[in-house]
C-alpha positions in Angstrom: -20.3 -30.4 7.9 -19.0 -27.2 9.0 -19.3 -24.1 6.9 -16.1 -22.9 5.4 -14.6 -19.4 6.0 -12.2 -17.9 3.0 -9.7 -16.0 4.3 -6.8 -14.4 2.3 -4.5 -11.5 2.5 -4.5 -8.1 1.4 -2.1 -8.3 -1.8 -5.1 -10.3 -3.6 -6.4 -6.9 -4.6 -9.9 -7.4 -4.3 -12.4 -4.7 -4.4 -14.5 -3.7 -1.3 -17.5 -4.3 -3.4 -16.1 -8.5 -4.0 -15.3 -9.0 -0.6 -18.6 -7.8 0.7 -20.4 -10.2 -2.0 -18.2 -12.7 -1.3 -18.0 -12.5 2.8 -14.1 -12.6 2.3 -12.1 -12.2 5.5 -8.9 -10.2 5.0 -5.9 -9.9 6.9 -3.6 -6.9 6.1 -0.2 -6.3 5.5 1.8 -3.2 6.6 3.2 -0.7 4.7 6.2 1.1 6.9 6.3 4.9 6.7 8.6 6.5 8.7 8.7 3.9 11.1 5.1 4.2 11.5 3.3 1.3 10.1 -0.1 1.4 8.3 -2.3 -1.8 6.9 -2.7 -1.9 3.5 -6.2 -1.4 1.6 -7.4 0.1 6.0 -5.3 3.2 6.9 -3.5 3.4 3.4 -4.1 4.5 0.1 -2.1 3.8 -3.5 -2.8 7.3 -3.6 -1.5 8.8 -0.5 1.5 5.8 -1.2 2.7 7.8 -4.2 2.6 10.8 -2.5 4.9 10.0 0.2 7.5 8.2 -1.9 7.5 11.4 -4.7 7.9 14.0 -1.3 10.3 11.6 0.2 11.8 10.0 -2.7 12.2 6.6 -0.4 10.3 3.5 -1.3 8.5 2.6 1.8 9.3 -1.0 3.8 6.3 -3.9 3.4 5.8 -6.2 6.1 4.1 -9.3 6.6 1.1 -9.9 9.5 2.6 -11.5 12.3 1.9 -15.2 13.1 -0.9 -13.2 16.1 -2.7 -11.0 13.0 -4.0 -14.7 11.7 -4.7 -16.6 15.0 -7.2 -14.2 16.4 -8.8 -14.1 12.8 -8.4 -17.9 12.8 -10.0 -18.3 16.1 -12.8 -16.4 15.6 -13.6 -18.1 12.9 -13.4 -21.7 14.3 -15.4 -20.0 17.9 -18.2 -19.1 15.5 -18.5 -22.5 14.1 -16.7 -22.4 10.6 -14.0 -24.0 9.4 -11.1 -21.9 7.5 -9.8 -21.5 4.3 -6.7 -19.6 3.6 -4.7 -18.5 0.5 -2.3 -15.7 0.4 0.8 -14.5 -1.7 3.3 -16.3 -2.7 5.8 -18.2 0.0 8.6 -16.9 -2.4 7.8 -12.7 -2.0 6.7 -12.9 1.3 6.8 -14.7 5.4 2.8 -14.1 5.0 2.2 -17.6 4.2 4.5 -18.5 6.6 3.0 -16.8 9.9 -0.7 -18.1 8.9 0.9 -21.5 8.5 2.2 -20.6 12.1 -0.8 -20.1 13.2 -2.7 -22.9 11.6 -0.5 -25.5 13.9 -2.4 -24.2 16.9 -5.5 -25.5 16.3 -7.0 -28.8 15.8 -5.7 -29.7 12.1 -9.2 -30.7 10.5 -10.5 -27.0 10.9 -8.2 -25.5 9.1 -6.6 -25.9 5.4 -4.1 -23.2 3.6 -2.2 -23.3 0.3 0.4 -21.3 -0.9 -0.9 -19.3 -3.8 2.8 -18.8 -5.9 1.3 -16.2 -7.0 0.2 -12.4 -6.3 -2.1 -9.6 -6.6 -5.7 -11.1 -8.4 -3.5 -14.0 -9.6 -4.3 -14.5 -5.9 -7.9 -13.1 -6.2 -9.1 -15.3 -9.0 -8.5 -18.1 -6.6 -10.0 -16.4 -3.8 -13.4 -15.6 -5.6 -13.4 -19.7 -6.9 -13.1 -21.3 -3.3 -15.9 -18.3 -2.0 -18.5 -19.6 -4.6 -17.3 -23.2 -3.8 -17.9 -22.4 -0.1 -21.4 -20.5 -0.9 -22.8 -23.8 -2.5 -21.6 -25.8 0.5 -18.3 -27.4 -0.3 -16.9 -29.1 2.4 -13.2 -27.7 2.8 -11.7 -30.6 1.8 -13.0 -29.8 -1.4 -12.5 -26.3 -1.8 -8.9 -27.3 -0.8 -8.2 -29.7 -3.6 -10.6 -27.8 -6.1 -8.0 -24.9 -5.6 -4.9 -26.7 -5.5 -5.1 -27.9 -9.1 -6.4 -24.9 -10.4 -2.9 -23.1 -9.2 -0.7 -24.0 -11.6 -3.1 -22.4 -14.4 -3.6 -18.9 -13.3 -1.0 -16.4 -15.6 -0.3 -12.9 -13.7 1.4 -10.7 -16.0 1.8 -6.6 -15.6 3.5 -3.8 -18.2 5.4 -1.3 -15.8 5.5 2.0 -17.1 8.4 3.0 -15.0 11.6 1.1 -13.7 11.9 3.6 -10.9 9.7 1.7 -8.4 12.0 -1.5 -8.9 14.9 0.8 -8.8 14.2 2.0 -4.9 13.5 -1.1 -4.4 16.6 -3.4 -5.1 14.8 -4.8 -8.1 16.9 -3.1 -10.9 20.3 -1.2 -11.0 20.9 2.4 -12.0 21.8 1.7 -15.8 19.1 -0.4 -16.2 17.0 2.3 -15.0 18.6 4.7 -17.2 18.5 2.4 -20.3 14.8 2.4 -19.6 14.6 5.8 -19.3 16.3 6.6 -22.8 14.9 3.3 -24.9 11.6 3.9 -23.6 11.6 0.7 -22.7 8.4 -0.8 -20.8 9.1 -4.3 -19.3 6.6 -7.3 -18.8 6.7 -8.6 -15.7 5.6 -11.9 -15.4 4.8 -14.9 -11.7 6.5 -17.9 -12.4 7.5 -20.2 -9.8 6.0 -18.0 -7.7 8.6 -15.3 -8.2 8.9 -12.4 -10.6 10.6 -12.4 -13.8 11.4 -10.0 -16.5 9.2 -10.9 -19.8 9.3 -9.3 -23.2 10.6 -5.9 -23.3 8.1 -3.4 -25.0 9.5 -0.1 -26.9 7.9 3.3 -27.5 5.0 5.1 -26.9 3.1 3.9 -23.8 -0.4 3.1 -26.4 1.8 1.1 -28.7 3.7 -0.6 -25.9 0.2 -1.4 -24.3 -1.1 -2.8 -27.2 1.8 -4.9 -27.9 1.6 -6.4 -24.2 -2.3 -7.3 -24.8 -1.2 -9.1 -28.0 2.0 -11.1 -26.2 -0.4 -11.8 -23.2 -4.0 -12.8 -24.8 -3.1 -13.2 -28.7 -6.6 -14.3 -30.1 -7.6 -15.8 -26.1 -8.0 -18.9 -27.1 -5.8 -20.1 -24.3 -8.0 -18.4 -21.7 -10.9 -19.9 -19.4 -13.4 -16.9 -20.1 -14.8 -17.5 -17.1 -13.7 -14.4 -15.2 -10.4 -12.6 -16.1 -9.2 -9.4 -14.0 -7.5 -6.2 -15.5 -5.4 -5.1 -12.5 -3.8 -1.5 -12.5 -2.3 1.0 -10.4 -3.4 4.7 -10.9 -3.7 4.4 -14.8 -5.8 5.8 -17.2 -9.7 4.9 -17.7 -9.9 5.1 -21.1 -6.7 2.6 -21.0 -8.4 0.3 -18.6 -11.8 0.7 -20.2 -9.8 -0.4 -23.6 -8.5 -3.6 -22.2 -12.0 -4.5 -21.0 -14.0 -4.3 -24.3 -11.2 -6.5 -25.8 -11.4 -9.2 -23.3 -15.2 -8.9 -23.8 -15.2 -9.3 -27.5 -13.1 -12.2 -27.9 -16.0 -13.9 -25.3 -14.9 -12.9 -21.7 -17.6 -13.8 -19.1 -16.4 -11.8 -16.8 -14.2 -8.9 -17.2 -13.1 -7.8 -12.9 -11.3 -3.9 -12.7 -9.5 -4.0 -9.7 -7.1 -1.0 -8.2 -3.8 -2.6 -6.8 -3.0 -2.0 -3.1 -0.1 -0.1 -1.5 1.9 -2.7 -0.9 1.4 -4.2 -4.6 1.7 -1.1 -6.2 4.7 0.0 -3.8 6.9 -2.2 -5.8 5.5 -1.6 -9.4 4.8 2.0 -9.3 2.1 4.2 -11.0 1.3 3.4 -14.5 1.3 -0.4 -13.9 -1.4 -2.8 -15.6 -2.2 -6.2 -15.9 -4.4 -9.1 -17.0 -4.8 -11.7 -15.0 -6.4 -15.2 -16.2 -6.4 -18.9 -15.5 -5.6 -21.3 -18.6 -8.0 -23.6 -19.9 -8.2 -27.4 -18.9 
């Protein structure tokens, strides 16, 4: 039996630190600047992200890898021996999935497997980090395959956004809804279902009170929650705020609390200020 090769793409957030541990292959996606394109997480920061759209005040364009990013990383896989594994973001956000499903076709069909996550960010990461310690212990990719199929439909992404602007640049909202936001102080939940985005509770006030009511929405006492491994996912916010959500999750029995910045083109579409807690639902 072949070793097995997980492979996934640059939206599932992952720190440098877990792909390393993990021997995660990643294949980038593009933020466009200017018409000059750079790949997320490699010649791109969140921070130099922000930058650009506060000097330019332009959201910059997100692109997919092309069908040829994932067969050379596909084929060098298989030339080394391995079989691969791939899961990416959602078919729904993205033509990711579709151009490493492209790519797939070209080679013989028992080397490679790939799943659409319907999901995004570490929603995508928790089930990166389950098939790498499946494959570490010597799954087969069969296995690893149908281990993470079923284990889909039970991982909840959910994120606060401090600030409508980013949605606003980018299509997401209209101009009064911006303003309302602006005036209310309103703080949406935005929540992955069906492997889309949708607009959750609505949270009013001062950003500490609005994070706290999003924690009690999302978690409530946790007794929903595999404590397993849970991620707190955020782009450019506070420590002491990510610190906070951290010791909470660990006190009501968290295994496994994961900090994890998002990426440019994550975080190009929520804007600074966004959090999240990411978890997979009990059996």
């Amino acid at each position: 039996m072949n070793r097995v090769k997980i492979i996934t793409d640059s939206t599932s957030d992952l720190t440098p630190e877990l792909l390393k541990r993990y021997d995660i292959q990643v294949v980038p996606l593009y933020v466009l600047i200017d018409d000059k394109s750079y790949k997320d997480g490699i010649e791109i920061s969140t921070e130099k992200l922000y930058e650009e759209v506060e000097k330019r005040q332009v959201l910059p364009k997100t692109a997919a890898p092309s069908m040829g990013d994932f067969y050379t990383v596909f084929s060098k896989w298989i030339e080394e021996g391995y079989d691969c594994f791939y899961i990416g973001l959602s078919s729904e956000l993205s033509a990711t999935y579709q151009a490493a499903k492209m790519a797939a076709e070209e080679f013989d069909d028992s080397r490679i497997r790939f799943l659409d996550s319907r999901s995004l960010s570490t929603g995508i990461g928790l089930l990166v980090l389950k098939a790498a310690e499946l494959a570490e212990e010597g799954a087969g990719i069969e296995e690893i395959c149908n281990t993470i199929s079923r284990m889909i439909p039970k991982v909840r992404v959910s994120f606060i956004i401090d600030t409508l602007k980013y949605l606003h640049m980018g299509g997401r909202c209209t101009a009064v809804q911006l303003l309302a936001s602006n005036v209310l102080k309103l703080r949406p939940q935005i929540i992955v279902k069906d492997g889309g985005m949708v607009v959750g509770a609505k949270f009013r006030g001062k950003r500490s009170h609005c994070l706290d009511e999003f924690y009690n929405v999302l978690v409530g006492d946790g007794s929903q929650i595999d404590k397993e491994r849970v991620f707190v996912t955020h782009s450019m916010c506070n420590e002491n705020e990510v610190s906070e959500y951290k010791e909470r999750l660990e006190s009501i029995g968290v295994e496994e609390v994961i900090i994890t910045q998002a990426g440019t083109v994550i975080s190009s579409h929520c804007g600074p200020g966004t959090i999240g807690i990411i978890y997979k639902e009990k059996e």
